[in-house]
Residue, then its C-alpha position, 0 to 999 in steps of 0.5 A: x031745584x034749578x036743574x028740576x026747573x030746567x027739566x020743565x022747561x025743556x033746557x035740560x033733558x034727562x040722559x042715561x048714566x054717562x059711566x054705564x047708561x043706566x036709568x034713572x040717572x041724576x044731574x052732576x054738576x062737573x064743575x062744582x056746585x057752585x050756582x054759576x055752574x048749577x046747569x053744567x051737569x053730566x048724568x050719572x046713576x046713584x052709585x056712580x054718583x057716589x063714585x065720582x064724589x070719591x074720586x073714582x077714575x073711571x068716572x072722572x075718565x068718563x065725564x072728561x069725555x062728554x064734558 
């Protein structure tokens, strides 16, 4: 809901996937999910979501390099 309301604000802006840049691709908070880290997000499609949940290491390498 937080990152949904930065979107209208214009704090955040929706990207492509950060693995593979396919649209639409949803918020990851790469420093956890705890509230102080709700906005500190990377993009990811739905199955490089799940990906990154799992531990995929292409996912990892890829949110290392924008994050």
């Amino acid at each position: 809901m937080r990152v949904q309301r930065a979107i209208a604000a214009g704090v955040l802006t929706r990207e492509p996937c950060v693995v593979c840049r396919a649209t639409p691709a949803e918020a990851h908070p790469y420093l956890g999910y705890e509230r102080e880290h709700w906005l500190h997000v990377v993009w990811l499609c739905d199955l490089h979501h799940v990906r990154a949940h799992r531990g995929d290491d292409e996912v990892a390498s890829a949110i290392e390099q924008v994050a």
